[in-house]
C-alpha positions in Angstrom: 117.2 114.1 32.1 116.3 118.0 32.9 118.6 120.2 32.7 118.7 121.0 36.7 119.5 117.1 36.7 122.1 117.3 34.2 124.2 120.2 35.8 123.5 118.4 39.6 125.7 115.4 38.3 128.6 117.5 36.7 128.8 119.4 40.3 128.5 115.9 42.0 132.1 114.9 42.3 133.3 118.3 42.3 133.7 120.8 45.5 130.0 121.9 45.2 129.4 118.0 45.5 131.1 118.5 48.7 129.4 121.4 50.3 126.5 119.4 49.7 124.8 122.0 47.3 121.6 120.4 46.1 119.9 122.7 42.5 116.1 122.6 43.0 115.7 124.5 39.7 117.5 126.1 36.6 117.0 128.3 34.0 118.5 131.0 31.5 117.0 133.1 34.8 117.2 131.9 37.7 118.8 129.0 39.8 117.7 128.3 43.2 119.7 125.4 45.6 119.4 124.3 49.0 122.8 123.7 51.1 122.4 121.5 54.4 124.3 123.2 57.4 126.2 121.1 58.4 128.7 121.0 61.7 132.2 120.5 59.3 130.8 123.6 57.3 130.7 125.7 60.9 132.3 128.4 63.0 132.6 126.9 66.5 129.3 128.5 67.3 127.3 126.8 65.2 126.9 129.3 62.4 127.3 128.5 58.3 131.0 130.0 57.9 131.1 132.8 55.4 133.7 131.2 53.1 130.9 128.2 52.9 127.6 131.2 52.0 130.1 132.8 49.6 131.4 128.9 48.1 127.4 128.4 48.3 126.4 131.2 46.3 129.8 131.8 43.6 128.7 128.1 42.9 125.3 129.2 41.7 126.2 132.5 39.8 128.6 130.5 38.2 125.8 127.7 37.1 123.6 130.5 35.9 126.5 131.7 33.3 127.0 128.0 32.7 123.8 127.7 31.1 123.6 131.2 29.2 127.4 130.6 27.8 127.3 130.0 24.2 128.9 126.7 22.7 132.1 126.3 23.6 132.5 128.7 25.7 133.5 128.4 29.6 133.7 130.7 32.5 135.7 131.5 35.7 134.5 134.7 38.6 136.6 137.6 38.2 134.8 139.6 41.3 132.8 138.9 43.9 131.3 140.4 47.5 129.4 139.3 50.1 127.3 141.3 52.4 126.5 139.2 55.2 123.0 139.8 57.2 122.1 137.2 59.3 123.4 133.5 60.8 122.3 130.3 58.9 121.9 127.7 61.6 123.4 124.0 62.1 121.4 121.6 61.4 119.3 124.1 58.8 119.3 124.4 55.6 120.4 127.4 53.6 118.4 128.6 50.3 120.2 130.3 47.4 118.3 131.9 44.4 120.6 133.9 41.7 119.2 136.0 39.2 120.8 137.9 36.4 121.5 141.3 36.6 123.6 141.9 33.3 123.9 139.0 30.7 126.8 140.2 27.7 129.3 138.8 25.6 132.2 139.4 27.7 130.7 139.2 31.3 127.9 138.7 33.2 126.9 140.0 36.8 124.6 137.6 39.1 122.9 138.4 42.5 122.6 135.6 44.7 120.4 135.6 47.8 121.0 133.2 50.7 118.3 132.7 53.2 117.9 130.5 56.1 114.8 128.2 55.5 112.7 130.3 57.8 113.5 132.7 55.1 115.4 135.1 56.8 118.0 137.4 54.4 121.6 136.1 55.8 123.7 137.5 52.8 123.7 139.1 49.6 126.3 138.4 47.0 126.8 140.2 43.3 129.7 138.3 41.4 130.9 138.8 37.8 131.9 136.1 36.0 134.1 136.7 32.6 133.1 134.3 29.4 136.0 132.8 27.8 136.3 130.8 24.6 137.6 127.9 24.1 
């Protein structure tokens, strides 16, 4: 089982599982999802609701610390904002790639990007997330 595999079946039955986030890839340096865009996850005009982009990409910073944490150690986000750029569409799907921008012992930073899948910038998120023992 790879390692994207592995993490995709511990979000499963989890609120990720219920967005419908899908990992396409991930390593110590990057993870990258696709989220369908899907009505129940809508504004009434048909647009990706922010709550869902920022849901979509806290989920991946937080996968991306998940696989850099050392044994036994967990994680939660202490900070996050969104800039939002653009709509993501119904019946689209959104992209997500996260990328590192500090990795330490106490905290790391991630930059997510969400794009629609005509690869259009539609939001920028940085997020900390703290490392905690066990």
């Amino acid at each position: 089982m790879t390692k994207t595999t592995a993490v995709q079946e511990v979000l499963k039955p989890l609120f990720p599982g219920l967005l419908g986030v899908e990992l396409i890839e991930v390593t110590l340096d990057r993870v990258v999802a696709s989220m369908l865009v899907r009505p129940d996850l809508c504004t009434s005009g048909g647009i990706l609701h922010g709550g869902a982009i920022m849901a979509f990409a806290d989920t991946l910073g937080a996968v991306g610390t998940f696989v850099n944490l050392p044994v036994g150690g967990r994680t939660t986000t202490i900070e996050s904002k969104t800039n939002f750029l653009g709509a993501v569409r119904v019946g689209t799907q959104a992209i997500g790639e996260s990328t590192p921008v500090h990795r330490g012992r106490t905290t790391m930073v991630w930059q997510t990007r969400i794009k629609s899948d005509s690869g259009k910038l539609c939001a920028l998120v940085i997020q900390t997330q703290m490392i905690l023992s066990s």
